[in-house]
C-alpha positions in Angstrom: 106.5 118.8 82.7 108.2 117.8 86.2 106.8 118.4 89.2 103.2 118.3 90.2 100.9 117.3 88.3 97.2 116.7 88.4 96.5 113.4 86.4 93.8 113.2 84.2 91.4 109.4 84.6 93.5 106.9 82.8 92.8 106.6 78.9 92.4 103.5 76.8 95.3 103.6 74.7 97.7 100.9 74.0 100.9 101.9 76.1 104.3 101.0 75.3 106.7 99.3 77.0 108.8 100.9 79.9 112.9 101.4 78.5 114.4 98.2 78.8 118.7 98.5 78.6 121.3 96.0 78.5 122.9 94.6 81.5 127.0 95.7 82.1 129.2 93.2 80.4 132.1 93.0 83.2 135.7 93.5 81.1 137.9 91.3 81.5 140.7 91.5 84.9 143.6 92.0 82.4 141.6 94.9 80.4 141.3 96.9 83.4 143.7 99.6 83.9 143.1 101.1 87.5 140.1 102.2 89.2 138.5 105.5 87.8 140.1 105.0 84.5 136.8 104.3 82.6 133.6 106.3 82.2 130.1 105.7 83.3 128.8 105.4 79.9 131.3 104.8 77.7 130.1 104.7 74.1 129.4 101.1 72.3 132.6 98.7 71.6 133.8 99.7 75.2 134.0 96.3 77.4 131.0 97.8 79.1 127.5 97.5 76.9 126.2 100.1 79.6 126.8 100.9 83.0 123.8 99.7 85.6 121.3 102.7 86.7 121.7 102.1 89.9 125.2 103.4 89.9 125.0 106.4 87.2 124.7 109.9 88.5 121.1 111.2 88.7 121.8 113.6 85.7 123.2 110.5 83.6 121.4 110.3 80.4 120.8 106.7 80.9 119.0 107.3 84.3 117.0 110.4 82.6 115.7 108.3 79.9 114.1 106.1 82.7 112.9 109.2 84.4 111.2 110.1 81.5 109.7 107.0 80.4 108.3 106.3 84.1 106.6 110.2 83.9 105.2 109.3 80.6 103.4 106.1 81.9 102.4 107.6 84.8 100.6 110.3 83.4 98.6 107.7 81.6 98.7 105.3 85.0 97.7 107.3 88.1 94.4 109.2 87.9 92.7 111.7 91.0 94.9 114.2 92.9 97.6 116.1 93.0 100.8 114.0 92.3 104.7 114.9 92.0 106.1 113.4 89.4 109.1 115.6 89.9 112.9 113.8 88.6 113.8 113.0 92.7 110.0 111.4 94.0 109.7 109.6 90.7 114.0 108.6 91.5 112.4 106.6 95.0 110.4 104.2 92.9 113.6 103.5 90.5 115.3 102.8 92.9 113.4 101.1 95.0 112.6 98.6 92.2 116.2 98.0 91.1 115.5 100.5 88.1 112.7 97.4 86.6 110.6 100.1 85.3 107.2 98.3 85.3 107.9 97.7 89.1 108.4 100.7 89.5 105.3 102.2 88.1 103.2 99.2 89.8 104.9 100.7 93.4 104.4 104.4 92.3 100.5 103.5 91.5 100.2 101.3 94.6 101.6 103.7 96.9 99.2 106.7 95.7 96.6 104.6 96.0 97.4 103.4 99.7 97.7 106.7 101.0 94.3 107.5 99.6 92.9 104.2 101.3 94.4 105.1 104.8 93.4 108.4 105.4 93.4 107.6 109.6 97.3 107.1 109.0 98.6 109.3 105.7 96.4 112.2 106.6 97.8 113.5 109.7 101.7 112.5 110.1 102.3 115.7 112.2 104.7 114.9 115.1 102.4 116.0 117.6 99.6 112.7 116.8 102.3 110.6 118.2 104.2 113.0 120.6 103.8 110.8 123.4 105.3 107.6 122.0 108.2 109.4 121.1 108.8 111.1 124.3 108.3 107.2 125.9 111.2 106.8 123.5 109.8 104.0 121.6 111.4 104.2 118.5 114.7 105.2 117.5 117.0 105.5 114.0 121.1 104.3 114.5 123.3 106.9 113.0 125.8 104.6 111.9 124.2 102.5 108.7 125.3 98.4 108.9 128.0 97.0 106.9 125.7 96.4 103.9 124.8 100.5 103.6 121.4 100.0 105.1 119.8 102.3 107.5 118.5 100.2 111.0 115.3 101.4 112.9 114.8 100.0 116.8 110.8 99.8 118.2 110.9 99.2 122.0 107.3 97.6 122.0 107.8 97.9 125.9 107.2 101.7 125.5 103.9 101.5 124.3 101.2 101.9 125.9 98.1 100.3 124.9 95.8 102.1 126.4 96.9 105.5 125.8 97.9 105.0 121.9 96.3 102.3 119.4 98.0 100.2 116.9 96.9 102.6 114.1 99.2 105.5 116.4 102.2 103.1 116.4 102.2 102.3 112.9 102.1 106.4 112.0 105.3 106.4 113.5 107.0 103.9 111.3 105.1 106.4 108.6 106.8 109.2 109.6 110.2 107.4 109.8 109.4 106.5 106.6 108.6 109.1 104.3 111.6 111.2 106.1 114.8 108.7 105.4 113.3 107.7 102.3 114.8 111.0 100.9 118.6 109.9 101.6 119.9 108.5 98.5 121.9 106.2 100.4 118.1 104.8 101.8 116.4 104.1 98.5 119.9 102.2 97.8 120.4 99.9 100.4 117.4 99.9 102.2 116.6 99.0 105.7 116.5 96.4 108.3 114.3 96.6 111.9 114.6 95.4 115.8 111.7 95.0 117.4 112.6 94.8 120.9 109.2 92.5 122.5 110.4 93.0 125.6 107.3 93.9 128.0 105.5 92.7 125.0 101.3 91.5 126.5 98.4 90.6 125.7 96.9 94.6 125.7 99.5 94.9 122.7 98.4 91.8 120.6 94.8 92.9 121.3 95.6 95.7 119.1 96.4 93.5 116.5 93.8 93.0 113.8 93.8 91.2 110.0 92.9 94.8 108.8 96.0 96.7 110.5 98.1 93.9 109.6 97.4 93.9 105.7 97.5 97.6 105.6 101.5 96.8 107.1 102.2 94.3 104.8 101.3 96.5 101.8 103.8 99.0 102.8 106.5 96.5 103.7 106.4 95.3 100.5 104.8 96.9 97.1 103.1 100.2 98.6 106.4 101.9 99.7 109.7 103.0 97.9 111.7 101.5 101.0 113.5 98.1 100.5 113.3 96.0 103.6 116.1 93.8 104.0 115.8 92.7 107.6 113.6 92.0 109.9 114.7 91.3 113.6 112.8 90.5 116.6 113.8 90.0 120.4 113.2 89.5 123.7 109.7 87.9 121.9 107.9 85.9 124.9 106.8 82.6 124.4 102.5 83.8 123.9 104.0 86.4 120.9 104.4 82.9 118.6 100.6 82.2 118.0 100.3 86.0 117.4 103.0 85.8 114.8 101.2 82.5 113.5 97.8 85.0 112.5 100.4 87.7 111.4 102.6 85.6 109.1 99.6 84.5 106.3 99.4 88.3 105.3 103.1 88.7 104.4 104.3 88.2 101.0 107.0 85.3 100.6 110.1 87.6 99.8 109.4 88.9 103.7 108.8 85.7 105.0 112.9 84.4 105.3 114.1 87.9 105.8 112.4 87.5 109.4 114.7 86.6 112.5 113.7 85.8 115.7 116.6 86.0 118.0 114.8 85.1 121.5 115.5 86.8 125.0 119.2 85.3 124.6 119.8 87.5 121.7 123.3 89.1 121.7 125.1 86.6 119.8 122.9 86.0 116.7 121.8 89.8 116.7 125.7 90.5 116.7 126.1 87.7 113.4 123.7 90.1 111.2 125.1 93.3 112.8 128.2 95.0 113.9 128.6 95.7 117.7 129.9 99.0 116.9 126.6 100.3 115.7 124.2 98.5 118.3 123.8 100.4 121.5 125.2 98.3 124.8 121.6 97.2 125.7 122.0 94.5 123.0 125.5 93.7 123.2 127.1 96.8 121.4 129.3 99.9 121.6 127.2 102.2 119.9 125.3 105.3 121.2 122.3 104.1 124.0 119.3 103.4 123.4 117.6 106.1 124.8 120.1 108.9 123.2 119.2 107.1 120.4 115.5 107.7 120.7 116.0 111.1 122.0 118.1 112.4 118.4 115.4 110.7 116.5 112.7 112.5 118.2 114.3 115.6 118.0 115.1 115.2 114.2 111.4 114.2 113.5 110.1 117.7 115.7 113.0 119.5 113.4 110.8 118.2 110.4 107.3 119.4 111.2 106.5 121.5 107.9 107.5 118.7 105.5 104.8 116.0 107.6 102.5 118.7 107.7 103.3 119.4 103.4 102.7 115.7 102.9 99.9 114.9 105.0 97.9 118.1 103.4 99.1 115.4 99.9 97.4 112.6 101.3 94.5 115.0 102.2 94.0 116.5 98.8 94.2 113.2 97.1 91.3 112.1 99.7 89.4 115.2 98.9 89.6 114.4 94.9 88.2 111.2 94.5 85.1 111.9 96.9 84.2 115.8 95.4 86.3 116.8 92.9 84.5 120.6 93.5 85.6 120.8 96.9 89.1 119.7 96.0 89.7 122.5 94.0 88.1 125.0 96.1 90.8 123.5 98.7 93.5 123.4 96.3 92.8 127.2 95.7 92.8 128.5 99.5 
């Protein structure tokens, strides 16, 4: 059955193992007769063994084999609440992970489980919590992707505003960026890469910061989301943001750790090495749209998406409502 599902409380039985299939075999240059001239699966004795997942149509048998496999074990896996386990959510994790299915279900589990943890952030992801840093235009999406296919996000730290919004506020945004562009195929592909702009960055901001916030960060960032993040860049970081960094940096997991740059307040040159000046906007050295028509779409497309927060904060609500009274989730489930 696709779809949602309510899974049972995990049963002890011996599971097998997730589909494992072989690697492509590249043919050899002289074999090849054009581009387009061979098929995505060709059958065995072809010069390829089997074409990777990542690049099969969704409706490939190959990839519907690991659909099915990763429904099967998370049937067994996930227990409490109402979870989709439709062809397309259970896609993000697959992707996400390469198409390694035991990866995948450890990310699907993971991330069900986080949003149940985190109720002050997954429960409410309805634009209007964090209306007000998006009309300061703190955060922004490029249209253009970088050279590599991934999607880049700006934060202008400058635009927040301590005192009227706490840390737990700024991070629902990223949420919200989140669970929206994790829906473009092109997303769970390629993945992303940030700019934190510190610019106006003080010491009311890194009072915000606490061990609990930042470990509830580094889970998503790395195996509590279906979002690959290849990049992380900051600038315009002041000289007092470097011991705050020192208390951040423990928390995250080594993969993270290189794929952080810190570009200083003299930035355009080595920002400009990882990305191409036609998508940055002209505030840091490009030609692409400005910054703040930049914020201004991505505000707009976030208010455009209201009933899809509103469907997956009501989710995060029911799964909440599950594991502490399992009565009153189903009178909720009913109304």
């Amino acid at each position: 059955m696709t779809g949602c599902l309510l899974v049972q409380p995990a049963r002890s039985i011996p599971l097998q193992p997730l589909l494992h299939f072989p690697r492509p075999v590249p043919p050899p240059a002289e074999a090849s007769s054009g581009p387009g001239t061979r098929s995505a699966e060709e059958p065995a004795g072809s010069a390829y063994t089997a074409a990777p997942p990542m690049e099969l149509p969704d409706d490939s048998n190959l990839v519907k084999s690991f659909i099915a496999e990763l429904r099967r074990r998370a049937e067994v896996e996930l227990e409490g609440g109402q979870v989709d386990l439709s062809d397309g959510a259970l896609l993000k994790f697959l992707r996400a992970r390469d198409f390694d299915g035991e990866l995948a279900l450890q990310l699907l589990v993971n991330y069900h489980k986080w949003r149940r943890e985190c109720p002050e952030i997954t429960a409410n992801l309805c634009p209007s919590s964090v209306l007000g840093l998006l009309q300061n235009q703190y955060h922004g999406v490029l249209d253009s992707r970088d050279t590599t296919g991934s999607r880049v996000l700006v934060y202008r730290i400058g635009k927040w505003i301590p005192k009227d919004f706490t840390a737990y506020e700024v991070f629902r945004v990223s949420l919200i960026t989140s669970e929206l562009i994790v829906r473009e195929v092109e997303t769970q592909r390629f993945g992303i890469k940030a700019i934190f702009d510190l610019q106006d960055w003080c010491f009311a901001h890194a009072f915000q910061i606490n061990p609990s916030l930042v470990k509830k960060i580094s889970a998503v960032l790395t195996d509590s989301f279906p979002l690959k993040v290849r990049g992380i860049h900051l600038i315009n970081e002041p000289k007092f943001f470097r011991p705050v960094f020192s208390m951040i940096r423990p928390f995250l997991p080594d993969k993270i750790k290189p794929r952080i740059h810190m570009h200083g307040s003299s930035f355009v040159h080595s920002l400009c090495q990882h990305f191409s000046r036609e998508i940055l906007p002209p505030e840091y050295g490009g030609n692409g749209q400005g910054l703040d028509e930049v914020c201004q779409r991505w505000t707009q497309f976030i208010l455009s998406s209201q009933a899809l927060l509103q469907q997956l904060s009501l989710e995060s609500l029911k799964l909440l409502l599950f594991l502490i009274r399992p009565t009153v989730y189903k009178v909720f489930s009913v109304t």
